[in-house]
C-alpha positions as CSV (number, residue, x, y, z in Angstrom):
1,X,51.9,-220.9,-34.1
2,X,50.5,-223.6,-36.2
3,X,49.2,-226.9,-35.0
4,X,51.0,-230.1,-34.6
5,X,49.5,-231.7,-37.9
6,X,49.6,-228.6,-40.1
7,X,53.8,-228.7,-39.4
8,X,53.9,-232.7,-39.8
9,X,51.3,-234.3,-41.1
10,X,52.8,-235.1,-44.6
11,X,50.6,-237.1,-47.7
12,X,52.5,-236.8,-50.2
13,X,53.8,-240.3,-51.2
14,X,57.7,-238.8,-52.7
15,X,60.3,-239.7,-50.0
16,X,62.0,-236.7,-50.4
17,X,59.3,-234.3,-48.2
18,X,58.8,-236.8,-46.0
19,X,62.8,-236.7,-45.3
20,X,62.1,-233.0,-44.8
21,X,59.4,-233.7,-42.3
22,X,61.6,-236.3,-40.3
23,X,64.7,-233.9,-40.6
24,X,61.9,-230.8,-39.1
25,X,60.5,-233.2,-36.6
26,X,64.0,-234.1,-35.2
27,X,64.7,-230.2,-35.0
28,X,61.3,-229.5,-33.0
29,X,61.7,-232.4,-31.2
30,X,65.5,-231.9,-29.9
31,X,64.4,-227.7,-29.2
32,X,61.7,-229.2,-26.7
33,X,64.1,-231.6,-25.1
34,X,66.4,-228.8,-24.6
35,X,63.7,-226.3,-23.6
36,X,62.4,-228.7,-21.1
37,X,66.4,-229.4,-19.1
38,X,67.3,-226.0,-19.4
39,X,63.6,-224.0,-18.1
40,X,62.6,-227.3,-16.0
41,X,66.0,-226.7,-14.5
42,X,65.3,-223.1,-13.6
43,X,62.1,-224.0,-11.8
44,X,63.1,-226.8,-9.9
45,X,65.6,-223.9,-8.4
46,X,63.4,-221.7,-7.8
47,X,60.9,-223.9,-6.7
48,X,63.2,-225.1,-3.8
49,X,65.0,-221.8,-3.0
50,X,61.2,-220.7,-2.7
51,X,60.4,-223.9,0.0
52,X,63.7,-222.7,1.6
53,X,62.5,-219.3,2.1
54,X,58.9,-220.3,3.3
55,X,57.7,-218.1,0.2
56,X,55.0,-219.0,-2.6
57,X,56.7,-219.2,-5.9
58,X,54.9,-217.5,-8.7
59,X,55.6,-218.4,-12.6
60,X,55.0,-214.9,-13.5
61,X,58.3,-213.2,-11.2
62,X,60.4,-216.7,-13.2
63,X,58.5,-215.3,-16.7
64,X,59.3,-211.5,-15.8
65,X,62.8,-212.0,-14.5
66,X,63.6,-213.6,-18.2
67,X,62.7,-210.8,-19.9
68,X,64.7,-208.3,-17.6
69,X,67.8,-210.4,-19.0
């Protein structure tokens, strides 16, 4: 994956590309938002059926259990 500024980081002065780039920014930034309700949710269930259970959770049964899907 490339970094940050290589995706965004625009100098061309045209207003069209930087369009693009706000356009492409609004994407990335709306896939995070939903990314972070939809996994965050996940964890914060886990995490308390865990507590519930007197159990450790481990990130890499919630990881593993996504690909079993």
């Amino acid at each position: 994956m490339s970094s940050f500024e290589t995706r965004f980081y625009c100098t061309e002065r045209a207003i069209w590309p930087r369009i693009q780039r706000n356009l492409s920014l609004l994407v990335w930034i709306a896939k995070v938002i939903l990314a972070w309700f939809t996994q965050g949710r996940r964890l914060r269930k886990a995490g308390r059926h865990a507590l519930r259970e007197k159990r450790v959770l481990y990130l890499d049964d919630l990881i593993d259990s996504d690909k079993d899907d």
